[in-house]
C-alpha positions in Angstrom: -30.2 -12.2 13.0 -28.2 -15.4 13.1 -28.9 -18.3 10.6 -27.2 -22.2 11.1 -25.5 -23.1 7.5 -24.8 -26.6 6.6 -21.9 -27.5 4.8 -20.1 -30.5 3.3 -16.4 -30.8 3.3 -14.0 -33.3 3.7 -13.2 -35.5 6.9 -9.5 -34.0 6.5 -10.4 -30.6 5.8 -12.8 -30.6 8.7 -10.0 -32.2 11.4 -7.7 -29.1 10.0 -9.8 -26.2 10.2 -11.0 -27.8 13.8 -7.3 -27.6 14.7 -6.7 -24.0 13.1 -9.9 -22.7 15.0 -8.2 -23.7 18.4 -4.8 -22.3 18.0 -6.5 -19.1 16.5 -9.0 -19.5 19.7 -11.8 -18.8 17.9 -15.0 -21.2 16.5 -15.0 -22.5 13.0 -18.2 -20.4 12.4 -16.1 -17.4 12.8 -13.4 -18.2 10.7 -16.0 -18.9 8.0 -18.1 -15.8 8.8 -14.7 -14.1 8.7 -13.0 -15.1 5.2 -17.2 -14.7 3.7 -17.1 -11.0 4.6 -12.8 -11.0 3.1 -14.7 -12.3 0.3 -17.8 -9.9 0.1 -15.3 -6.6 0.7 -13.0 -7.5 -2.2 -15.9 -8.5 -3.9 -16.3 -5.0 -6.5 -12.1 -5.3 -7.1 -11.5 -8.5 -6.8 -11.8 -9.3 -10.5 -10.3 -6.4 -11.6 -7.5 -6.4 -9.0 -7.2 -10.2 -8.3 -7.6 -12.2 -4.9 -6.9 -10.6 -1.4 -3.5 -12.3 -1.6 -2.4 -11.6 -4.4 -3.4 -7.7 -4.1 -0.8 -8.3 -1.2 1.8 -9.1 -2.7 1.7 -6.4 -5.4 4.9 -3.7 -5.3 6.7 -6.8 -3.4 9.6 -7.1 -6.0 9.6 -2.7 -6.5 13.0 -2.0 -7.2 14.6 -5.9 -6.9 17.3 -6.8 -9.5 15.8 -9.6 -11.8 18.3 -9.8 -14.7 19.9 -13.7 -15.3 22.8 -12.6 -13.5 21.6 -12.2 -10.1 19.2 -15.3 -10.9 22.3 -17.4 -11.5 24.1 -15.6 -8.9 21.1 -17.1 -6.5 21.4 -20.7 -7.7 25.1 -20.7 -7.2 24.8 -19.8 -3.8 21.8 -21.9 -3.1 23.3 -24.7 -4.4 26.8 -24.6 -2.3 
């Protein structure tokens, strides 16, 4: 069973997921339904494991060289 949920959000924020929705071509409903049930799976880990994103992003750096050598090494040739 469907139910209609009213909710109040910004003018801008409204224009933006409006625009989102399209490109994605699906309804705003069902990007909300969507990131509610993203929400409901990580529910049990999420506050033991952190947000869906940030679980994401874990092991991402595995193995990178961090010391202040390669840092500086980076801002030298960002910087050129």
């Amino acid at each position: 069973m469907q139910s209609k949920l009213t909710l109040r959000l910004e003018d801008k924020l409204i224009r933006e997921a409006k625009s989102f929705a399209a490109e994605a071509e699906v309804s705003v409903s069902k990007l909300v339904a969507d990131y509610f049930l993203l929400l409901m799976a990580g529910k049990s880990t999420a506050r033991k494991t952190g947000a869906p994103v940030t679980r994401s992003l874990r092991g991402v750096l595995k193995g990178a060289r961090a010391d202040q050598e390669s840092y500086h090494m980076h801002l030298e040739m960002k910087h050129r």
